[in-house]
VOTI-364880 format. One record per residue: residue in one letter; x, y, z of N, C-alpha, C in turn. Coordinates in steps of 0.05 Angstrom, whole numbers, padded with zeros to 5 digits, always signed. Layout:
<patis>
aXYZXYZXYZ
...
</patis>
This chain:
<patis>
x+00099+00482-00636+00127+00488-00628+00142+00461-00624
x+00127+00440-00607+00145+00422-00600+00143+00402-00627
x+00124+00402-00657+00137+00393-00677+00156+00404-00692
x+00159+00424-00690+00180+00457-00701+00202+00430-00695
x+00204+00434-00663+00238+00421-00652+00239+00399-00656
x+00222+00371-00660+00220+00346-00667+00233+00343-00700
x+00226+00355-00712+00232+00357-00741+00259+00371-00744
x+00266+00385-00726+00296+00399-00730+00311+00370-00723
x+00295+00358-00703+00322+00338-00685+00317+00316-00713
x+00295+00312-00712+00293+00292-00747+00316+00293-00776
x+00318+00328-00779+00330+00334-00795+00360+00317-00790
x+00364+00344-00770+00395+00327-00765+00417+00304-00762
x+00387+00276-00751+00400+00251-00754+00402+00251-00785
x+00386+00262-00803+00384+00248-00829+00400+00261-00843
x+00413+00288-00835+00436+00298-00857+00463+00285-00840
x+00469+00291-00820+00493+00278-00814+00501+00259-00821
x+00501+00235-00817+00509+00215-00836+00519+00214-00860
x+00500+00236-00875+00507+00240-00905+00532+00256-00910
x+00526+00278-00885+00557+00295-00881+00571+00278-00875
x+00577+00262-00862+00603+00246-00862+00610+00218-00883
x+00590+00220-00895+00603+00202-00912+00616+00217-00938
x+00598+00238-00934+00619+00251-00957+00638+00266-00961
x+00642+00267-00929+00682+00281-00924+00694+00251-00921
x+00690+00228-00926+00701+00207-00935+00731+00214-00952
x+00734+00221-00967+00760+00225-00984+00774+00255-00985
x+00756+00264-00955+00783+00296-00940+00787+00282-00923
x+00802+00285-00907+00808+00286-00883+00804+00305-00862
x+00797+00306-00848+00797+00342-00831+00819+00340-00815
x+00822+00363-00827+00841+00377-00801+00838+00393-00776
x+00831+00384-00754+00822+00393-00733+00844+00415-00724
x+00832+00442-00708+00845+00465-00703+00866+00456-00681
x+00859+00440-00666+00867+00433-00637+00862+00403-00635
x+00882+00395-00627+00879+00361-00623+00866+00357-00603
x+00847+00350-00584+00824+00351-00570+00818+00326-00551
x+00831+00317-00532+00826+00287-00526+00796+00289-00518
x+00795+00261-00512+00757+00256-00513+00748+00254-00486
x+00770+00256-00474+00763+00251-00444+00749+00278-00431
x+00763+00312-00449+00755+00330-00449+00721+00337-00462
x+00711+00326-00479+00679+00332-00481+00676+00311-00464
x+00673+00289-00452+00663+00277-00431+00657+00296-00406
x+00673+00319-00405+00670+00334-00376+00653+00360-00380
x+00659+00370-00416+00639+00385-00416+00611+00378-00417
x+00609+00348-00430+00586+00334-00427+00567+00342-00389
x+00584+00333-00381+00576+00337-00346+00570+00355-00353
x+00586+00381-00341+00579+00404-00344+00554+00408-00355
x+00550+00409-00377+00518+00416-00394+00501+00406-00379
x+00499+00375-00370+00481+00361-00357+00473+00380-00325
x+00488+00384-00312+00494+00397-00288+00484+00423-00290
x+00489+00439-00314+00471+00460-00311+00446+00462-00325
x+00441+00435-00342+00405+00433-00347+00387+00433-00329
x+00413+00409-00298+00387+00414-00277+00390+00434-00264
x+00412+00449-00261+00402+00474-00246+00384+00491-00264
x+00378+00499-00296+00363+00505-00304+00341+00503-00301
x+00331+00480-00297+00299+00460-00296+00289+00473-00271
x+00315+00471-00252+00301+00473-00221+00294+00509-00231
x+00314+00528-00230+00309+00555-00228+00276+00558-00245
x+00273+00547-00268+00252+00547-00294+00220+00531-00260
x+00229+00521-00254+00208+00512-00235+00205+00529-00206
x+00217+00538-00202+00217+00561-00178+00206+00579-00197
x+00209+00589-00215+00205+00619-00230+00177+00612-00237
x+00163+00583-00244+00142+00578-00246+00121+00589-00225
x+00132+00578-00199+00117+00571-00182+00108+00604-00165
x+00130+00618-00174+00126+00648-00163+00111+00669-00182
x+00095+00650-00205+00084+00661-00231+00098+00675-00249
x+00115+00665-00260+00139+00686-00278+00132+00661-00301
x+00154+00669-00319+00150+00662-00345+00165+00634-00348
x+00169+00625-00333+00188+00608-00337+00186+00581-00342
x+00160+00582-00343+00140+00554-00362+00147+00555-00384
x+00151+00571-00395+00152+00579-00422+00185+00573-00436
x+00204+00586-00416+00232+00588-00419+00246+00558-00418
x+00221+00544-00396+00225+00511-00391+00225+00494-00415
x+00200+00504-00423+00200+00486-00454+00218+00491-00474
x+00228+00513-00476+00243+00508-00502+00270+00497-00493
x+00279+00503-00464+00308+00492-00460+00302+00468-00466
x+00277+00450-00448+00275+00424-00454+00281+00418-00487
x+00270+00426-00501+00266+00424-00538+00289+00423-00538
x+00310+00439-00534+00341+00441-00543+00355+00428-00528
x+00354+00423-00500+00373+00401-00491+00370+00382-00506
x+00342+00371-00508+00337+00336-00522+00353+00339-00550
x+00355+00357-00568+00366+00357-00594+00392+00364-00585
x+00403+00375-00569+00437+00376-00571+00442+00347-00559
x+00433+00330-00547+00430+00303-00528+00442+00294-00554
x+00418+00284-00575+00415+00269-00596+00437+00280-00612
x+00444+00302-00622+00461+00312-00625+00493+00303-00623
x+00491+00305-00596+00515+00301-00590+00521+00269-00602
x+00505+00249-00590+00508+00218-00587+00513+00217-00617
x+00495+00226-00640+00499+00223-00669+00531+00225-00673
x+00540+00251-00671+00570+00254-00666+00590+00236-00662
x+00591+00226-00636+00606+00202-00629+00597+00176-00629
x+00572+00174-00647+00568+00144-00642+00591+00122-00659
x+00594+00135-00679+00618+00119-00696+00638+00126-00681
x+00658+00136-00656+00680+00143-00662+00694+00128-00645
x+00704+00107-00654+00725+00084-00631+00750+00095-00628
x+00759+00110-00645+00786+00131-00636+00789+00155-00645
x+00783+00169-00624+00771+00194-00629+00793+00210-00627
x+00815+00203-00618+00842+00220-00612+00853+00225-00646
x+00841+00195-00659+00861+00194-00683+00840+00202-00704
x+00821+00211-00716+00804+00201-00733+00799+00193-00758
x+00794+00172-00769+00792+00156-00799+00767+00178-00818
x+00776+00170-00831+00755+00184-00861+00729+00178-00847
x+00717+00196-00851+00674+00193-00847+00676+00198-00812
x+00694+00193-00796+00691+00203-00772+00693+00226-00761
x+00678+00248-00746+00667+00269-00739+00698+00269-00717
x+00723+00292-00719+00743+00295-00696+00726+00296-00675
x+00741+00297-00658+00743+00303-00626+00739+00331-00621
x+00744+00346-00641+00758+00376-00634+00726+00393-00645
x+00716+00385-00669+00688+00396-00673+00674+00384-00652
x+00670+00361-00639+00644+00357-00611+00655+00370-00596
x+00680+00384-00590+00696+00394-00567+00677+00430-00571
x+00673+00436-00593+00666+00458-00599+00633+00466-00595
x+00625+00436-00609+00596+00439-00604+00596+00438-00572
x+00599+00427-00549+00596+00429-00524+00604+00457-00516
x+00620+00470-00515+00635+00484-00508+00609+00510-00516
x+00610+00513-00542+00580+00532-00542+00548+00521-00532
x+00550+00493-00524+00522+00482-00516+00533+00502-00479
x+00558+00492-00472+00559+00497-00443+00549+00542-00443
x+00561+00542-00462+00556+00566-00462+00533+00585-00460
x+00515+00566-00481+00488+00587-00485+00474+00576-00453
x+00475+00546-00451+00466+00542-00418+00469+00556-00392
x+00494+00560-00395+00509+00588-00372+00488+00619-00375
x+00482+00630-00408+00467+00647-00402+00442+00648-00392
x+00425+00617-00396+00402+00617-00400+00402+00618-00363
x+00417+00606-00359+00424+00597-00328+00423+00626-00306
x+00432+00655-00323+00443+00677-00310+00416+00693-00312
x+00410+00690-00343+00375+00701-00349+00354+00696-00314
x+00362+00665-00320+00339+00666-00295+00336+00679-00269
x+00369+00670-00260+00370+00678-00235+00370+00714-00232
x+00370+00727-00252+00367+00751-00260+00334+00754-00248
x+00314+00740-00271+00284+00741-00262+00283+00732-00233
x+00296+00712-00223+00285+00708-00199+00288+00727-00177
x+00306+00738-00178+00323+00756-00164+00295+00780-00172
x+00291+00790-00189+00275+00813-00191+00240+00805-00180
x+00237+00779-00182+00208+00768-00171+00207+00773-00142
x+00237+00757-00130+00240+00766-00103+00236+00785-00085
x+00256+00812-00100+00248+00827-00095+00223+00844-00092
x+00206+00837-00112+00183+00849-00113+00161+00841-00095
x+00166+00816-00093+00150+00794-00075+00157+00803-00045
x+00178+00810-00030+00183+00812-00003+00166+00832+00007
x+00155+00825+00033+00152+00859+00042+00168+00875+00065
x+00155+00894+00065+00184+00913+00072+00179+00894+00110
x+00208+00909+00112+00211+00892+00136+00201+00909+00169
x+00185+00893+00181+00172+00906+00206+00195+00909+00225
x+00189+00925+00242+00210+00921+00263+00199+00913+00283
x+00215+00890+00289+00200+00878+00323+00215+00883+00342
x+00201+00887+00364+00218+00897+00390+00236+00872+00394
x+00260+00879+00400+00285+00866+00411+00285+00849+00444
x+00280+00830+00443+00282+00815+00460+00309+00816+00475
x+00302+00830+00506+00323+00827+00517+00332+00805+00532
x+00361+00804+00519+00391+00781+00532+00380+00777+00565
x+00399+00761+00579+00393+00753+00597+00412+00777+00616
x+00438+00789+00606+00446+00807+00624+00435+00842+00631
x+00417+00839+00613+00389+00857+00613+00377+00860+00632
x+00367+00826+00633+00348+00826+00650+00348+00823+00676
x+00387+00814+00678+00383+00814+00711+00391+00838+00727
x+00399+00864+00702+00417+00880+00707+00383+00894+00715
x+00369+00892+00700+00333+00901+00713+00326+00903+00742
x+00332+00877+00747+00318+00856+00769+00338+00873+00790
x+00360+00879+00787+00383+00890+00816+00379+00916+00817
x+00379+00928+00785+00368+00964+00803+00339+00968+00792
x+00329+00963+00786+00297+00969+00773+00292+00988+00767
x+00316+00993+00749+00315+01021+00736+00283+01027+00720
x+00277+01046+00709+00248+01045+00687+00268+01069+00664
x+00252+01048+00638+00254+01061+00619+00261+01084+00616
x+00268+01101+00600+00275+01132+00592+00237+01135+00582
x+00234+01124+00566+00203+01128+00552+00185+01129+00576
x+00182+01115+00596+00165+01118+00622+00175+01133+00648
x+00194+01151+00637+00209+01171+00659+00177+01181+00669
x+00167+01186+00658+00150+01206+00659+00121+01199+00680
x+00122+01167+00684+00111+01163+00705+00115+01161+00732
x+00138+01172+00738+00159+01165+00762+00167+01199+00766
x+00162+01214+00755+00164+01250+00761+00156+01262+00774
x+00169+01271+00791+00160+01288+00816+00145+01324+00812
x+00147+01316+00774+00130+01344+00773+00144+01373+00784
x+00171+01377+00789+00193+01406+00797+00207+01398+00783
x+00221+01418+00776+00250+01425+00766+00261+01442+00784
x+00295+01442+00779+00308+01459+00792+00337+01467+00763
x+00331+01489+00748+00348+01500+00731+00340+01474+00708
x+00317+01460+00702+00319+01449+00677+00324+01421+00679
x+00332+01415+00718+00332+01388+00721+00312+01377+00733
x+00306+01355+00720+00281+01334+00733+00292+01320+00756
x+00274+01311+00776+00279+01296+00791+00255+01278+00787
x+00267+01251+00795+00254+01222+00792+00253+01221+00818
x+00227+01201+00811+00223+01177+00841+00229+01158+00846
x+00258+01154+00836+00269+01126+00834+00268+01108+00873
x+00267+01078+00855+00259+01063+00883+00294+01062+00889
x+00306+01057+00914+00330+01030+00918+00344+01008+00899
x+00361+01014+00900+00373+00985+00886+00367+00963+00899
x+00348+00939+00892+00347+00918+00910+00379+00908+00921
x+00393+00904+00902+00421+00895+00911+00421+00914+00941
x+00434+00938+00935+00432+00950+00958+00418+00957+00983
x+00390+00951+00977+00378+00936+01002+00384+00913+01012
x+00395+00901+01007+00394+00868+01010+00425+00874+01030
x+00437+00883+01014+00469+00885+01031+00455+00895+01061
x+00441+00916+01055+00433+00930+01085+00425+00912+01096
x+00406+00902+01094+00387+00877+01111+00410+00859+01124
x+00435+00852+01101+00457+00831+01114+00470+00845+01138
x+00472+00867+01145+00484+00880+01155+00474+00874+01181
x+00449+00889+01179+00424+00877+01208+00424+00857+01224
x+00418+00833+01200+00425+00804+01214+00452+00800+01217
x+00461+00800+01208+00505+00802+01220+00497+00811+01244
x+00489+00834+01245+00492+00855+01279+00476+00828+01297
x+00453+00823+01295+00443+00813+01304+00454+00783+01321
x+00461+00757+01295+00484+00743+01303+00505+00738+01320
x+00518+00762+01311+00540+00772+01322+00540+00781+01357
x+00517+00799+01360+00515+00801+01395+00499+00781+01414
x+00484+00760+01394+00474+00728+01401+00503+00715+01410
x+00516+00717+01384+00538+00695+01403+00555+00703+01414
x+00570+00725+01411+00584+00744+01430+00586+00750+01460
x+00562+00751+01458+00543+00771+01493+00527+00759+01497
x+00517+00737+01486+00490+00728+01492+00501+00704+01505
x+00503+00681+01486+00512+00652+01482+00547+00655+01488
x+00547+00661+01482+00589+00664+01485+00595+00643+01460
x+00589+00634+01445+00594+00617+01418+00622+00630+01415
x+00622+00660+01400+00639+00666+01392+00660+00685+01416
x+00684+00679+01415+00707+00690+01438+00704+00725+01435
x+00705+00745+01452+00711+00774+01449+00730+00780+01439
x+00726+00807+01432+00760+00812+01420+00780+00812+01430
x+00780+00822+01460+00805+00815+01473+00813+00788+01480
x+00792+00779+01469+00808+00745+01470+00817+00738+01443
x+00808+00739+01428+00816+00742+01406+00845+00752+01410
x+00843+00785+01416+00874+00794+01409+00896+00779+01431
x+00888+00764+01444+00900+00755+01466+00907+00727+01452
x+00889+00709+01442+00900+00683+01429+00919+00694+01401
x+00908+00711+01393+00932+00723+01371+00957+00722+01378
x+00958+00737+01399+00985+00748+01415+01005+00726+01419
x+00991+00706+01426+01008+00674+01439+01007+00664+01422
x+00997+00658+01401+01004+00644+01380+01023+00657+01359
x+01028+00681+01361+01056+00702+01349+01077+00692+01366
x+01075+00700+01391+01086+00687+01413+01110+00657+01409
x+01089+00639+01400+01092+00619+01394+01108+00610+01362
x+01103+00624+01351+01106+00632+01327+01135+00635+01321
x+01140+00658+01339+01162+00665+01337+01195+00660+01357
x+01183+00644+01371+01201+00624+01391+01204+00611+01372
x+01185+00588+01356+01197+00566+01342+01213+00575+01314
x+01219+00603+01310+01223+00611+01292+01263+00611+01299
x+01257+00622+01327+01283+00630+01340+01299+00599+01346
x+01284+00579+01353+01290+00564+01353+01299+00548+01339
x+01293+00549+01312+01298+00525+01287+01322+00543+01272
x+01324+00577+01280+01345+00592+01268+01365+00596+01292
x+01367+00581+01315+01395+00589+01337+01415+00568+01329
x+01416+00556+01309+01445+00542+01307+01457+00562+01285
x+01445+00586+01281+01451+00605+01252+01475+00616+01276
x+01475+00616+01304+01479+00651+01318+01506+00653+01310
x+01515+00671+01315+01550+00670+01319+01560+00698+01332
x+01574+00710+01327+01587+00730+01345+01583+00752+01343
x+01573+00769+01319+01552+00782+01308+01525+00786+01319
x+01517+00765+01315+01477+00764+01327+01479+00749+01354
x+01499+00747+01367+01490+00732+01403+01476+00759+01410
x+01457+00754+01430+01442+00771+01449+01444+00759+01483
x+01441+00786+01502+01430+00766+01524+01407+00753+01518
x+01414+00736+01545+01380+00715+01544+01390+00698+01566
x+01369+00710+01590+01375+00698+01612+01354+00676+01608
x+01347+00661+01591+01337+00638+01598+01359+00615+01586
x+01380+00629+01579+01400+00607+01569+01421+00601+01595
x+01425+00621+01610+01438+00623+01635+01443+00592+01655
x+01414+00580+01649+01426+00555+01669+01433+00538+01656
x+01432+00529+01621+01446+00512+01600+01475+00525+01608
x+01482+00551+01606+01510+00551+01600+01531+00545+01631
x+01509+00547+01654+01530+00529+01673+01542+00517+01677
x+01511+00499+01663+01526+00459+01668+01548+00460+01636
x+01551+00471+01624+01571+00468+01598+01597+00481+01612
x+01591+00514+01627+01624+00525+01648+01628+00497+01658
x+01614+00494+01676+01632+00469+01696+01648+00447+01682
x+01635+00438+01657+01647+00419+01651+01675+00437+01629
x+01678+00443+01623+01699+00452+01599+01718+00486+01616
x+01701+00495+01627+01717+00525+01634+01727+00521+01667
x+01713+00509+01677+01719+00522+01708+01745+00510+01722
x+01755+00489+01703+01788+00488+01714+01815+00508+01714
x+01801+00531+01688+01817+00549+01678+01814+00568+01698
x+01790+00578+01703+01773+00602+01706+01759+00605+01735
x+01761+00579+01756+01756+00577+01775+01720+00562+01777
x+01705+00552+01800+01679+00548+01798+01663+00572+01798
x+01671+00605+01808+01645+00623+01811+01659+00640+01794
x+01685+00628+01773+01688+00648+01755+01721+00669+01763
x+01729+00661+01795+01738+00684+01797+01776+00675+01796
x+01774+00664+01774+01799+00665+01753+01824+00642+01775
x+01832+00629+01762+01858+00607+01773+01883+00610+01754
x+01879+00591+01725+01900+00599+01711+01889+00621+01693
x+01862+00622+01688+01850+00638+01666+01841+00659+01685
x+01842+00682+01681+01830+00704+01696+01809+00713+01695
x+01801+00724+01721+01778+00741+01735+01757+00743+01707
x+01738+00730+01708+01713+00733+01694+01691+00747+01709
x+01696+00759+01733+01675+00773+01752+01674+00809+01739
x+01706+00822+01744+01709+00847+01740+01708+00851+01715
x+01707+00879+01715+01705+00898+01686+01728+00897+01666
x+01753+00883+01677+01779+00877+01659+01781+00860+01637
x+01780+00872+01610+01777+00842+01594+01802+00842+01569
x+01820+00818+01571+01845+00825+01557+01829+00816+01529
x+01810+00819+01514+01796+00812+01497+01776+00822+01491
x+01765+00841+01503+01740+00862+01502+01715+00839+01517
x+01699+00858+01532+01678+00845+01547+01652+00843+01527
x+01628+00838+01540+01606+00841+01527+01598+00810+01513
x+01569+00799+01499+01568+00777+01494+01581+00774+01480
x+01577+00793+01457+01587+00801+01427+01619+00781+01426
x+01636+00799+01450+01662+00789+01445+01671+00765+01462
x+01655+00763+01473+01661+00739+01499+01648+00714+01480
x+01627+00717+01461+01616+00696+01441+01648+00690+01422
x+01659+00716+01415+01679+00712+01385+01704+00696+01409
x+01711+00697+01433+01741+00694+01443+01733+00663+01445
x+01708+00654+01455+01703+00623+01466+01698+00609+01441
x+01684+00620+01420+01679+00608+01394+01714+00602+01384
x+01736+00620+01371+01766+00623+01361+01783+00620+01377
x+01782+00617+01411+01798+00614+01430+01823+00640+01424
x+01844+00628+01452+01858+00657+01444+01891+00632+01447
x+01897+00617+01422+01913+00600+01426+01948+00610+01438
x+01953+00635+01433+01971+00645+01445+01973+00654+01480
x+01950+00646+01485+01957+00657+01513+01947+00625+01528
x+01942+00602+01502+01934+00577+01527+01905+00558+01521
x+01899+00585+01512+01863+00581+01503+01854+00574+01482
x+01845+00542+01485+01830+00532+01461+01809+00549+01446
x+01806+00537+01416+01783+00552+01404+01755+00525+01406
x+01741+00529+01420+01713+00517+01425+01706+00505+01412
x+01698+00512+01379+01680+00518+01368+01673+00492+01344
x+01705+00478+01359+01703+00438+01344+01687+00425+01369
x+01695+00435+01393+01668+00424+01404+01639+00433+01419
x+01634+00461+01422+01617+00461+01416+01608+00467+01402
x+01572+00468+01409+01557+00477+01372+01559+00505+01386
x+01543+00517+01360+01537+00550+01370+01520+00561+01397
x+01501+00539+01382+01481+00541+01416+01489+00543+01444
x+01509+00527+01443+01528+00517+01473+01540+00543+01478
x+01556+00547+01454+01581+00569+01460+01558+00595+01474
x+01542+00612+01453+01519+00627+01458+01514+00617+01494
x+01505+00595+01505+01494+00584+01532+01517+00605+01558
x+01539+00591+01546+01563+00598+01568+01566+00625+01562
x+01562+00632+01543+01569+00662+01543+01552+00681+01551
x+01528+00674+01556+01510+00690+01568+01513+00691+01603
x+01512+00652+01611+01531+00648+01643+01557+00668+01645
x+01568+00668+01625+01593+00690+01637+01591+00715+01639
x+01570+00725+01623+01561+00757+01630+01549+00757+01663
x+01533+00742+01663+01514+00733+01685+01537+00735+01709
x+01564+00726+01715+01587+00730+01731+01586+00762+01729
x+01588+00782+01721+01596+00797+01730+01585+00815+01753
x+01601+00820+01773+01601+00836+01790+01594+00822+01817
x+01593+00792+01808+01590+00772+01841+01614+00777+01860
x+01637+00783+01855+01658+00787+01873+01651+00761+01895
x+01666+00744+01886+01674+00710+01886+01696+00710+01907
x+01694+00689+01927+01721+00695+01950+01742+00689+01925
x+01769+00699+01943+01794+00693+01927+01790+00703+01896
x+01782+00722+01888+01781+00729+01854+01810+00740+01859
x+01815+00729+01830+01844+00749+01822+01839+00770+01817
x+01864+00775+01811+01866+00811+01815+01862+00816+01780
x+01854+00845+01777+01835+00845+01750+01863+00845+01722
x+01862+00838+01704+01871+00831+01679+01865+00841+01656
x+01879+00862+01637+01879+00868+01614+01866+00898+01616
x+01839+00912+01599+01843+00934+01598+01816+00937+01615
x+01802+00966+01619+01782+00969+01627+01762+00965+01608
x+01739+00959+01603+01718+00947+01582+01698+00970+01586
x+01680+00989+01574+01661+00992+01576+01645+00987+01546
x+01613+00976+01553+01604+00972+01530+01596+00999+01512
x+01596+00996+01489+01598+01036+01468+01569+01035+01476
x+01571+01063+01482+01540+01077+01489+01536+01074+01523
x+01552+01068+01531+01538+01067+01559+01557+01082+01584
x+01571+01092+01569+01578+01117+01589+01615+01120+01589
x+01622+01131+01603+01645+01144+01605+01656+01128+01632
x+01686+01117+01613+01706+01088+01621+01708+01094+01655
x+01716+01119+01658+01720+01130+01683+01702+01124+01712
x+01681+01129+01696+01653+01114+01718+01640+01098+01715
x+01653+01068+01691+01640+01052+01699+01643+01028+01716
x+01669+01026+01732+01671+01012+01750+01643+01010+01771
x+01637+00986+01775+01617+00977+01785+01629+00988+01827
x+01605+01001+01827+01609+01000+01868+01605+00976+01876
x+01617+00961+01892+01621+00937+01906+01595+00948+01931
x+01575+00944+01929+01554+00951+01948+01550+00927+01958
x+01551+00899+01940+01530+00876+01951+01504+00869+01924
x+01502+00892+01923+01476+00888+01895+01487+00879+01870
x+01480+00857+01867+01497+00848+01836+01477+00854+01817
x+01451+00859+01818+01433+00869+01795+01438+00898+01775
x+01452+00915+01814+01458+00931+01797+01477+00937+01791
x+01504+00930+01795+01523+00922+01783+01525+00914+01753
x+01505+00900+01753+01511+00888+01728+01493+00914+01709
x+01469+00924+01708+01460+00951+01698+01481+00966+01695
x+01499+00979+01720+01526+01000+01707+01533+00997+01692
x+01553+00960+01687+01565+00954+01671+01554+00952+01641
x+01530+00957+01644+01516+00950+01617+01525+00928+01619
x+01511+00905+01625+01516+00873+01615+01482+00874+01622
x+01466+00883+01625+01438+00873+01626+01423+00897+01623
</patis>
């Protein structure tokens, strides 16, 4: 066989030549003008799938198939299309153009083109056999037990559940209507919480009752308390320049601020215990402006410039005004030597009773005086 293909490739160098010297005086006419740069690539190509040929032809070997056999002859025919080919273009210095006796561009374009071709089948043949060796060769596939993940295993370890397949060692042997009952253990998790529970208790009345480490609850609710306490003073405090005539409240702890502020700014008007000189009676229930903080805050804040009375409220702040206005509620019902005689209308505050009876009884008791009047 391998002189069969030696003598073919023999033949061929020795007629070609002769074929081209004796289309010397045709010219050919090539079908397709064919640059040369294009069999250069089918050249690759062919090369590229000889060795994937060779390799498939040696795998197919090695798995005992035929392909010793299929090896050798590709080998036989690559080497003669090789030689082949080179015979072709060994004359051709311009292969785009070609002179008398030179082989076109466009016939080696053809011979490759079917070299790439029959290679491609020989190429499909195999992987065809290999593919069917494979198959035959595998064996069927075992099944191996599945290795359980790690959230398996811890999900195991917290309830310790058992298998469905080993129910059957864990059976209490009754039914009730078709249902089994198991001997399932605890969730460790849920033992474990219990146990924390224990020692907490335990802890807990060590330093409590035992050691005193930790404060009781009524101390607890008691430091709570004062620190709300606290809480909310500084709350009142960083929001009292907001107040105005609207939100004043009593608050007898402002009572001795708004003294020292009367004496200096009111008590030339209004007398020292309130009981009116040019400005009137701030003791009785008469108020030509309505009584109460509410309005006694709006008259000293806007003043009442028609009747004499500055408006405050360029000099003092809110806080101040709020101070004195709570001191002037605080006047009512002292009955002050020399008070003037009462001024403007009767005042009662809404909700606290009927105008008729709320003149205060002159008993002496100013606490409760001031209760009738609703000012405290």
């Amino acid at each position: 066989m391998k002189r069969f293909h030696s003598s073919i490739i023999a033949l061929i160098a020795i007629v070609m030549p002769a074929m081209a010297k004796a289309a010397d005086a045709v010219e050919p006419t090539p079908l397709i003008d064919v640059p040369m740069e294009a069999n250069y690539i089918l050249l690759v190509m062919a090369l590229l799938q000889a060795v994937i040929i060779i390799t498939l032809g040696s795998v197919i070997k090695a798995l005992g198939g035929t392909g010793s056999i299929l090896l050798q002859r590709f080998k036989s025919g690559a080497a003669g299309a090789t030689v082949l080919f080179f015979l072709l273009i060994g004359n051709d210095a311009h292969a785009a153009n070609p002179s008398p006796g030179e082989v076109p561009t466009s016939t080696i374009f053809w011979f490759l083109a079917a070299g790439n071709a029959l290679l491609f089948a020989i190429m499909i043949t195999q992987l065809i056999m290999l593919r069917g060796m494979i198959g035959s060769t595998v064996p069927e596939p075992v099944e191996v037990e599945k290795k359980r993940s790690f959230a398996d295993d811890l999900l195991q370890r917290l309830t310790r559940t058992v298998k469905k397949e080993n129910e059957k060692d864990i059976e209490l042997h009754h039914e009730y209507d078709g249902i089994r009952e198991l001997d399932n253990v605890l969730p460790p998790w849920w033992l474990w919480l219990f146990y924390g529970t224990i020692v907490w208790g335990v802890l807990y009345i060590v330093n409590v009752h035992v050691i005193g480490v930790w404060p009781q609850q009524i101390e607890e609710y008691e430091q709570e308390m004062a620190q709300a306490k606290a809480e909310v003073e500084a709350y009142l405090a960083s929001n009292a320049a907001a107040v105005d005539e609207n939100t004043a409240t009593i608050d007898p702890s402002m009572i001795a601020q708004g003294k020292s502020i009367y004496d200096i700014n009111c008590k030339a008007c209004h007398g020292a215990a309130g009981e009116g000189t040019v400005g009137p009676n701030l003791t009785d229930d008469h108020w030509k402006n309505g009584g109460g903080i509410n309005n006694i805050f709006k008259t000293v804040k806007y003043g009442v410039p028609e009747r004499g009375m500055i408006a405050w409220k360029a000099q003092l702040s809110p806080i101040e005004i709020h101070a004195v206005s709570n001191y002037i509620v605080s006047l009512y019902g002292t009955d002050p030597p020399n008070a003037k005689a009462p001024e403007g209308e009767l005042w009662v505050e809404e909700g606290k009773g009927d105008p008729d009876q709320a003149a205060p009884v002159d008993d002496g008791n100013v606490e409760e005086n001031k209760a009738v009047a609703g000012l405290q």
